[in-house]
VOZALUM-26686 format. One record per residue (C-alpha): residue in three letters; chain; x, y negated, z negated. Coordinates in steps of 0.001 Angstrom, whole numbers, plus 500000, padded with zeros to 6 digits. Each point is the difference from the previous one (the first is absolute). Example, Ala and Ser with C-alpha at 12.3 -4.5 7.8 and 13.67 -1.06 7.14 Angstrom:
REM residues 2
MIRO:resn:chain:xx:yy:zz
MIRO:ALA:A:512300:504500:492200
MIRO:SER:A:501370:496560:500660
REM end
This chain:
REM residues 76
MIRO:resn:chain:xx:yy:zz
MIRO:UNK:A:522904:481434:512697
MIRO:UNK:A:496620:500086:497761
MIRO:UNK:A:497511:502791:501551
MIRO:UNK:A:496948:497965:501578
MIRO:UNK:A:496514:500892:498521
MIRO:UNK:A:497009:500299:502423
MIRO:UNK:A:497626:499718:497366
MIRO:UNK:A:499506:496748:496819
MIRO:UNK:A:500389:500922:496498
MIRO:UNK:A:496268:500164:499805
MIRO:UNK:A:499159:501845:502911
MIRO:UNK:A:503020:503064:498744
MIRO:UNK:A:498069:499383:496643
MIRO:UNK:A:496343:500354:501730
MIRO:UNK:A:501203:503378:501585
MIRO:UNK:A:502053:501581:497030
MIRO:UNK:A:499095:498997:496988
MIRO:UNK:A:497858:501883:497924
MIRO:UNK:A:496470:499665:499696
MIRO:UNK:A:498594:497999:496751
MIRO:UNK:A:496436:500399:500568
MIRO:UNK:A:498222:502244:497755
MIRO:UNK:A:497524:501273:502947
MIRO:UNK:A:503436:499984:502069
MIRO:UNK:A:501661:502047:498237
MIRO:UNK:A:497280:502621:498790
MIRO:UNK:A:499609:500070:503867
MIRO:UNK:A:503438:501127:501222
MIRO:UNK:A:501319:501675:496259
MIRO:UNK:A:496869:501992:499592
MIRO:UNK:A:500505:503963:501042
MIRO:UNK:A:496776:501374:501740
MIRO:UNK:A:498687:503883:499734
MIRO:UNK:A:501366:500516:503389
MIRO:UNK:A:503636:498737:498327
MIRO:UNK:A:499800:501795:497319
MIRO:UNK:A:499398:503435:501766
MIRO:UNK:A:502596:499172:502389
MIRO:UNK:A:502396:499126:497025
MIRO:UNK:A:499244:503190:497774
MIRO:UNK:A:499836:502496:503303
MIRO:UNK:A:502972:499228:501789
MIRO:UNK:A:502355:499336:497090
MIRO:UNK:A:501399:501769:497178
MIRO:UNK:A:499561:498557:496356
MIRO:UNK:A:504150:498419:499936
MIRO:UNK:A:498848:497199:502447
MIRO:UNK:A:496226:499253:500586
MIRO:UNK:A:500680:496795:497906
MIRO:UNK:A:502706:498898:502389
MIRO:UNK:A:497888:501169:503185
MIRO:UNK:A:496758:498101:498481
MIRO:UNK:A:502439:497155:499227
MIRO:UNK:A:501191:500139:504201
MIRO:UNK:A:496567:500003:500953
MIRO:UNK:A:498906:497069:498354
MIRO:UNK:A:502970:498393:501210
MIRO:UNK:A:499029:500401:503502
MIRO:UNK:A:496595:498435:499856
MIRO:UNK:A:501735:496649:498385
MIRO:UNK:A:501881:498720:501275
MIRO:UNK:A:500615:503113:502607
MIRO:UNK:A:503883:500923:499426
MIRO:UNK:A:501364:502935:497954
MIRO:UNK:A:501793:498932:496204
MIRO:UNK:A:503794:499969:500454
MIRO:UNK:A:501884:502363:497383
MIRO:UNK:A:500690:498672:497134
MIRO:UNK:A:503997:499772:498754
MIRO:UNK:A:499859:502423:496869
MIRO:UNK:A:502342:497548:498987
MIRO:UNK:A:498195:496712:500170
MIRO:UNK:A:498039:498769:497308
MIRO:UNK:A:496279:499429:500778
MIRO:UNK:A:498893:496300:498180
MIRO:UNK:A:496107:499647:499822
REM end
């Protein structure tokens, strides 16, 4: 039986897509003072790329990146 979905294609795309806004994005992918103490203070030089990479992933849209398959090939 095909899953039901609560929300239209356009709604799922209004919440999840990513932003393509210039002012949208320097908005949510920008890194403030505050972030950037918080990044170098609390974490050690191996992973404050992946930590400022989490953060901005929580503003937009507000859920954590799913590990990548070392495995899978990325396709831009």
């Amino acid at each position: 039986m095909p899953r039901r979905s609560i929300l239209t294609e356009r709604q799922r795309a209004s919440l999840l897509d990513l932003p393509t806004y210039e002012a949208t994005i320097l908005h949510h992918y920008t890194l403030a003072d505050e972030d950037l103490e918080i990044i170098r203070g609390r974490r050690g030089p191996h992973n404050r790329l992946g930590f400022a990479l989490q953060l901005c992933a929580l503003r937009y849209p507000s859920r954590l990146l799913a590990p990548v398959d070392p495995g899978a090939v990325l396709l831009a």
